[in-house]
Steps between C-alpha positions, in 0.01 A plus 500: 500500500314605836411204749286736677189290365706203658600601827254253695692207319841632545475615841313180671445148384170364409519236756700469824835354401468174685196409277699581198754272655272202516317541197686660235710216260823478483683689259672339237850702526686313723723706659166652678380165603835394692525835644109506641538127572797583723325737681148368565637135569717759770847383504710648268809354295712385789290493777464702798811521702400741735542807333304785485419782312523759813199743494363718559703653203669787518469542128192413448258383185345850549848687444612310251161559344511894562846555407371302152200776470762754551788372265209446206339821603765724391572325173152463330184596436298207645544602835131393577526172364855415680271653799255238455768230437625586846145469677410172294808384660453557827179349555543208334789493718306545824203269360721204394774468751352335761307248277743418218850669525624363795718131554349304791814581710443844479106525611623546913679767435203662272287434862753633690571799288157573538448484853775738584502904513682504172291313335175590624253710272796521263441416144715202358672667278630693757620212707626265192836609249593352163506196575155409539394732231683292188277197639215718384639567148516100498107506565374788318431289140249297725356796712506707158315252318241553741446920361236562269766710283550585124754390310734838472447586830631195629756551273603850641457330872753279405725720360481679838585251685811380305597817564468515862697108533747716276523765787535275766758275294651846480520569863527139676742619694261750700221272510607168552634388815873351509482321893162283608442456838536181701154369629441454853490160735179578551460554102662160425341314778151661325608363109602168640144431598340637233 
């Protein structure tokens, strides 16, 4: 199968993912729903306690998503579509964080990441690790929905992508982060007013 004819669908969404967010029904698989529900209403299971995810990352998305392209790469054939796996990726990444992927807590330090050397004219992906990039698997069936796509080739998308959560199941240990950071005062005194 060749997704070459569906490359504009795979490698941006139709619509800018906060749109999908607010129009685009709920699914009816429930584990989605209480995942995205989590996320969007911005305090996950728990609550904030004032931990962070610290970033920027040293291992970022973009590693994790190169050293994917690389691992498949040797292994198979379909080294162009794991190739456009890995773009699709990233810029649904960079297009949805801001809008949909983050918890309320964590939208300062998105600002502040931004404002800083490190983060300047950086692409998210960059900046952000694991983490972050599961919450997108937890949104994809709504931003997917969205893609003007035929049946198999969603079908081989998918498959793709199992694969890559497989990989990074695989590897958690390199790309997941074992200490979060402490917020600030100043970063407190900020979520206390919010």
């Amino acid at each position: 199968l060749h997704l070459h004819s569906e490359r504009a669908s795979l490698l941006r969404p139709l619509a800018e993912p906060a749109a999908v967010a607010e129009r685009c029904p709920r699914r009816r698989n429930r584990a989605v729903d209480t995942r995205s529900t989590r996320c969007t209403e911005g305090i996950p299971r728990g609550g904030f306690r004032g931990k962070l995810v610290p970033l920027p990352r040293e291992t970022s998305i973009a590693t994790l998503l190169d050293d994917f392209l690389q691992a498949k790469s040797k292994r198979t054939s379909h080294e162009r579509l794991y190739g456009e796996v890995n773009e699709g990726m990233r810029t649904y990444f960079n297009q949805s964080l801001g809008s949909i992927l983050l918890y309320k807590y964590e939208r300062k330090q998105f600002r502040d990441l931004k404002e800083t050397a490190a983060g300047k004219d950086k692409p998210l992906v960059e900046l952000y690790g694991a983490e972050h990039l599961l919450r997108l698997f937890v949104k994809l069936p709504e931003l997917l929905a969205q893609c003007k796509m035929q049946r198999e080739h969603m079908q081989v998308l998918v498959s793709k992508l199992m694969e890559l959560l497989k990989f990074i199941q695989a590897n958690k240990a390199k790309y997941f982060v074992t200490q979060y950071e402490s917020a600030t005062d100043e970063y407190l005194a900020w979520w206390g007013n919010e």
